[in-house]
C-alpha positions in Angstrom: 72.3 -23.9 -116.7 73.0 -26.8 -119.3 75.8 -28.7 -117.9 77.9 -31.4 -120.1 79.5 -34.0 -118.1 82.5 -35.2 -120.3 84.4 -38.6 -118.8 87.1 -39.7 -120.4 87.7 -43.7 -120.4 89.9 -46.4 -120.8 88.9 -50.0 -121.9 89.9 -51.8 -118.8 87.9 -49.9 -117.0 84.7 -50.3 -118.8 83.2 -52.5 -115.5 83.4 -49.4 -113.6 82.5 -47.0 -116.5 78.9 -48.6 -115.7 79.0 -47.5 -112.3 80.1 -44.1 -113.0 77.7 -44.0 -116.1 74.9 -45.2 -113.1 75.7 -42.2 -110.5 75.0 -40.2 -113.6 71.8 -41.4 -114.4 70.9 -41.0 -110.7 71.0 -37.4 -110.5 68.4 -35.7 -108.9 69.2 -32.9 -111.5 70.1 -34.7 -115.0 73.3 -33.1 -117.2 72.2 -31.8 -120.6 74.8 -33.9 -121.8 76.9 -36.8 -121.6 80.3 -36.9 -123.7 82.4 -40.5 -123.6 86.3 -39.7 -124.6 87.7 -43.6 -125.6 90.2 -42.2 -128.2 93.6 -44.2 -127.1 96.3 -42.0 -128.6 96.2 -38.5 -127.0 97.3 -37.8 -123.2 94.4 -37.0 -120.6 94.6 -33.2 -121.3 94.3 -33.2 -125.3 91.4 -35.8 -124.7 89.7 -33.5 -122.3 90.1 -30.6 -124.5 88.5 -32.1 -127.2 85.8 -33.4 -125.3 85.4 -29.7 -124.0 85.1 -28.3 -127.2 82.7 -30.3 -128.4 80.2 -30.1 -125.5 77.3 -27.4 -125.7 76.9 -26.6 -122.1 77.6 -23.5 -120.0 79.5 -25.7 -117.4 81.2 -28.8 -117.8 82.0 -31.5 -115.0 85.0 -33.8 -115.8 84.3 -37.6 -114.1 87.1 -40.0 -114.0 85.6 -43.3 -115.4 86.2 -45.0 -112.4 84.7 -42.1 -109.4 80.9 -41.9 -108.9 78.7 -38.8 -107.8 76.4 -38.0 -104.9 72.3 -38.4 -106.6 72.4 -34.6 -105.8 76.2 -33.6 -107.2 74.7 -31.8 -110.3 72.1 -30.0 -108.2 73.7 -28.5 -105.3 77.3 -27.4 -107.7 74.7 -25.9 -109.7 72.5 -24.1 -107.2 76.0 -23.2 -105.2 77.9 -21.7 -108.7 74.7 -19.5 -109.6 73.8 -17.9 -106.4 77.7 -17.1 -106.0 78.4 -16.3 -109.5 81.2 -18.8 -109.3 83.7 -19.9 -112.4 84.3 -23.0 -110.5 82.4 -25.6 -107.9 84.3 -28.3 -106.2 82.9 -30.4 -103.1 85.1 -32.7 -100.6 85.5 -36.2 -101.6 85.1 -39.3 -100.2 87.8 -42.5 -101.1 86.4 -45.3 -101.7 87.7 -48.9 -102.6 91.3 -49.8 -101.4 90.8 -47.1 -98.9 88.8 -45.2 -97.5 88.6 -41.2 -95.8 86.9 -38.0 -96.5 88.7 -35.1 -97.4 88.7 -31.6 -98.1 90.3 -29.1 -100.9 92.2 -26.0 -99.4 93.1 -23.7 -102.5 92.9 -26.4 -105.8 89.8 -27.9 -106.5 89.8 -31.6 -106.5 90.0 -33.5 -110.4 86.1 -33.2 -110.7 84.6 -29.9 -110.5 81.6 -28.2 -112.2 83.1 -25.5 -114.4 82.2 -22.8 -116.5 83.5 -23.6 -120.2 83.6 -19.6 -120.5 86.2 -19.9 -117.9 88.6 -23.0 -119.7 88.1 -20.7 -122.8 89.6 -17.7 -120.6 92.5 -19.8 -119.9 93.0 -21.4 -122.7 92.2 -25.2 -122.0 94.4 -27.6 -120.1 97.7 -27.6 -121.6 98.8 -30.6 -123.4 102.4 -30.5 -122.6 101.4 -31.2 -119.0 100.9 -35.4 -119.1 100.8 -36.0 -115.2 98.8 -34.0 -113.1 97.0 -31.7 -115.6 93.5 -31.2 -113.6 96.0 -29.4 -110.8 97.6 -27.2 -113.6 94.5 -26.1 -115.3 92.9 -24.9 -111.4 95.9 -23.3 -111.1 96.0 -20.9 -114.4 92.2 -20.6 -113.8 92.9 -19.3 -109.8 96.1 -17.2 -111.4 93.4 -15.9 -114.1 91.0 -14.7 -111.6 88.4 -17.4 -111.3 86.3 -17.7 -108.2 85.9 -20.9 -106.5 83.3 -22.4 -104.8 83.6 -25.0 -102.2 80.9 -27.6 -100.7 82.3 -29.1 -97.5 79.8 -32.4 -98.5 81.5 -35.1 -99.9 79.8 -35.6 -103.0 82.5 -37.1 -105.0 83.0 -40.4 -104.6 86.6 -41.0 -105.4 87.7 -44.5 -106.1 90.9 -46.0 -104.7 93.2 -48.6 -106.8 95.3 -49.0 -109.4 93.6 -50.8 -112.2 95.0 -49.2 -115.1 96.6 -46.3 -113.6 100.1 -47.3 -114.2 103.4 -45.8 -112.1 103.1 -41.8 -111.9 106.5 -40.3 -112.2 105.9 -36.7 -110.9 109.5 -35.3 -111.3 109.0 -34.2 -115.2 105.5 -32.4 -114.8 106.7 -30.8 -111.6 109.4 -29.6 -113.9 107.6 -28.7 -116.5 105.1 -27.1 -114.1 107.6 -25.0 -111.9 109.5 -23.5 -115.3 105.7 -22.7 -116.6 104.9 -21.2 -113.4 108.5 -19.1 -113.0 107.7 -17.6 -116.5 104.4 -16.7 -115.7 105.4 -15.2 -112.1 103.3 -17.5 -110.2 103.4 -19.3 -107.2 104.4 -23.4 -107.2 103.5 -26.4 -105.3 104.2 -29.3 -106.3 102.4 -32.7 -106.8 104.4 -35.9 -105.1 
């Protein structure tokens, strides 16, 4: 399976772009590609959908520029989403940084996942109207379009903890947006706080 890992940056955080860039090149399984999103003008979810549309892998894995992975991330999401035929693999993740705890995933995969591009193509990518919280909207239309997740209870996302260059998160307008998305398409809603 070619996997494209695509990570989208900012320029503040190019000290711990190396470090992510670094748990990358550690694999014990290398990605067949790497794409670096540093456009400035277009929310997370356009960026990621460009990025996703210019990959050539069969499964994409979207890395914050500031989390690392486990050596073996690639390999055992990999080995896991082809001996269960999954659309999705997501593993716990451990906080690192300001704070620290391991933690697992109940229904919605965590932000970084390995995921089949055939299934972001089914659902039609993230949606750009949603600027907050985007990675939760996107597992949900994939869950509500029948897309089987995968869980590893391993912690091998290293998820970092601060707030260099993640600005105040005002979640009242995406859960908004979210819950009349949701109503029209007769799903379920929970929101994000």
């Amino acid at each position: 399976m070619r996997v494209s890992v695509i990570i989208p940056t900012i320029e503040i955080r190019k000290e711990m772009l190396k470090e992510t860039l670094e748990s990358v090149k550690n694999q014990t399984v290398q990605p067949f590609e790497i794409l670096i999103l540093r456009e400035k003008v277009e929310a997370i979810s356009g960026k990621l959908n460009r990025g996703i549309e210019k990959s050539i892998g069969d499964a994409f894995i979207m890395l914050c520029d500031d989390d690392k992975l486990d050596p073996t991330y690639i390999e055992k999401t990999v080995k896991k989403m082809e001996e269960t035929k999954a659309d999705i693999v997501g593993t716990a993740l451990e906080n690192f940084g300001e704070y620290t705890g391991i933690h697992q995933f109940n229904q919605v995969p965590f932000v970084t996942s390995l995921v089949k591009k055939s299934i972001w193509e089914k659902v039609g990518g993230y949606d750009e109207a949603i600027k907050v919280g985007e990675d939760a909207d996107f597992y949900t239309m994939c869950i509500n379009n029948g897309a089987k997740i995968e869980k590893i209870s391993e912690p091998l996302l290293k998820y970092r903890c601060h707030s260099l260059g993640k600005g105040e998160r005002h979640w009242e307008e995406p859960n908004r947006l979210r819950k009349e998305k949701y109503r029209r398409l007769n799903y379920g809603y929970d929101p994000y706080n």
